[in-house]
C-alpha positions as CSV (number, residue, x, y, z in Angstrom):
1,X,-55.9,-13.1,-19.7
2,X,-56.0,-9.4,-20.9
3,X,-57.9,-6.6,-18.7
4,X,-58.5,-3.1,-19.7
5,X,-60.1,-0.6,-18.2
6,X,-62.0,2.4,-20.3
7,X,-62.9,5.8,-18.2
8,X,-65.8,7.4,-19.3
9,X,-65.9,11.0,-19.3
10,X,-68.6,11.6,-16.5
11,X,-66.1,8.8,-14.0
12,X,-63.2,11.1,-14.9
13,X,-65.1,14.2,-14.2
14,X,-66.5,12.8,-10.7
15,X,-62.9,11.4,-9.4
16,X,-61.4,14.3,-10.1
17,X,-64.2,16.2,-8.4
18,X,-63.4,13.7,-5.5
19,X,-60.1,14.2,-5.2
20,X,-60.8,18.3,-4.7
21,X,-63.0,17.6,-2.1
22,X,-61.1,14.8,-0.6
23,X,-58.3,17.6,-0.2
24,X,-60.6,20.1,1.1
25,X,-62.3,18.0,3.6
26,X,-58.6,17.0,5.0
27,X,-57.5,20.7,5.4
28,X,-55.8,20.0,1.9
29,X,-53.8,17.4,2.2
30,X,-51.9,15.6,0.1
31,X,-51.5,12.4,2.1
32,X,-55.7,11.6,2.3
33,X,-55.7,12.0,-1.6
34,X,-52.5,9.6,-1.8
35,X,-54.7,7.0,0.7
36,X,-57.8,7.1,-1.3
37,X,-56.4,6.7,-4.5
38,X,-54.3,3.7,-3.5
39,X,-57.7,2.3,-2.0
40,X,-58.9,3.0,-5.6
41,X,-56.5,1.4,-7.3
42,X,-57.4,-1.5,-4.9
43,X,-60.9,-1.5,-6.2
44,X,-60.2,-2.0,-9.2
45,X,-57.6,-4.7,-9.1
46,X,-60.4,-6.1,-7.1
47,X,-62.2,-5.9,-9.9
48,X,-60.0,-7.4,-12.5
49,X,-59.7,-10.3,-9.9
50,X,-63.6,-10.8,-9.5
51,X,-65.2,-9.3,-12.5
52,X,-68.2,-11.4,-12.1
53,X,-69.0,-10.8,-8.4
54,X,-70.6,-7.9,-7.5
55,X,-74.0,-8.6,-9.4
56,X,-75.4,-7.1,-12.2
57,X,-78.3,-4.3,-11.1
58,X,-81.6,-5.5,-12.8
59,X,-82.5,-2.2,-14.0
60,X,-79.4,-0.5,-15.4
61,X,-77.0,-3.7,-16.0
62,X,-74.1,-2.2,-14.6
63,X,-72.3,-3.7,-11.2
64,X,-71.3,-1.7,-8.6
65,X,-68.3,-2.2,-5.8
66,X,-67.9,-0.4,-2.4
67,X,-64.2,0.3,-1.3
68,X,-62.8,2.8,1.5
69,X,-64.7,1.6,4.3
70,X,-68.0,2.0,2.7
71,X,-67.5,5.4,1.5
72,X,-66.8,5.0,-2.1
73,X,-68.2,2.8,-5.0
74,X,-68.0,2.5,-8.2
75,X,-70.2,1.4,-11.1
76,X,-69.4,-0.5,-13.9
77,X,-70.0,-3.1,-16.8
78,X,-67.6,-6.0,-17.4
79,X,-67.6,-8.0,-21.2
80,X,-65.9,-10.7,-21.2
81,X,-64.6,-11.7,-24.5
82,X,-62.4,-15.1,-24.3
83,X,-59.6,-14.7,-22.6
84,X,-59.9,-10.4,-22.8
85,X,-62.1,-8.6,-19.9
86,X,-63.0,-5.0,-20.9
87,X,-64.3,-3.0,-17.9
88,X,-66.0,0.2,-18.4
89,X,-66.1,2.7,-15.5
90,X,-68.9,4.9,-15.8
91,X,-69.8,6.6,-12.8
92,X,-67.9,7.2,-9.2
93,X,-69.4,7.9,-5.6
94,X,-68.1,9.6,-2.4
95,X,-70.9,9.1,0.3
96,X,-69.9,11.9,1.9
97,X,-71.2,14.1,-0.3
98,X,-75.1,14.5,-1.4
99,X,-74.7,12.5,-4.5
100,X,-77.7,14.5,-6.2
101,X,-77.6,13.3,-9.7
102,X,-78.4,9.9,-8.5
103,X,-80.3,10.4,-5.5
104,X,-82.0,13.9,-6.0
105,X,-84.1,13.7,-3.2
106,X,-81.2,13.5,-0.9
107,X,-80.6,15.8,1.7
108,X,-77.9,17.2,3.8
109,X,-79.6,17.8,7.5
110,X,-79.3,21.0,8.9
111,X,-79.8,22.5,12.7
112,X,-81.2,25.4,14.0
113,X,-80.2,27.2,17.4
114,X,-83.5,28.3,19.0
């Protein structure tokens, strides 16, 4: 069986965005990018394993799969064509960060000092 994956330009634009802020949040270190690119990779191999389990969404007909401890997840849409899987990344989440132009009623909480 043949797999390939196709990056869309927003899922390229988010992972890199990722990656900065990966490296910023960990005082800019290389090693935390290295870890949560490997745990990327793992997602997707994941993915090529299991195409068919994380469900479709009934809405927007793309699947989605959590990876890093929750933190991440990605969205995507498998065809399956005989014996070739294409699997089309389109969109990339850290949930560390607000995540606006999905949820834009999120919020990051604040506190004042009285």
């Amino acid at each position: 069986m043949s797999t390939k994956f196709y990056f869309s330009e927003n899922y390229r634009q988010v992972l890199s965005e990722i990656e900065d802020f990966v490296f910023e949040s960990a005082n800019n270190s290389n090693i935390a990018v290295e870890k949560f690119l490997e745990a990327h990779d793992e997602a997707l191999e994941f993915v090529v394993q299991n195409p068919n389990t994380p469900s479709v969404h009934p809405q927007t007909g793309d699947q989605s799969w959590i990876f890093g401890d929750g933190r991440y997840r990605i969205f995507f849409k498998v065809i399956i064509d005989g014996k070739n899987i294409k699997i089309y990344l389109t969109h990339i989440m850290d949930n560390r960060r607000a995540n606006l132009d999905i949820y834009p009623a999120n919020s990051l909480p604040t506190y004042e000092i009285e």
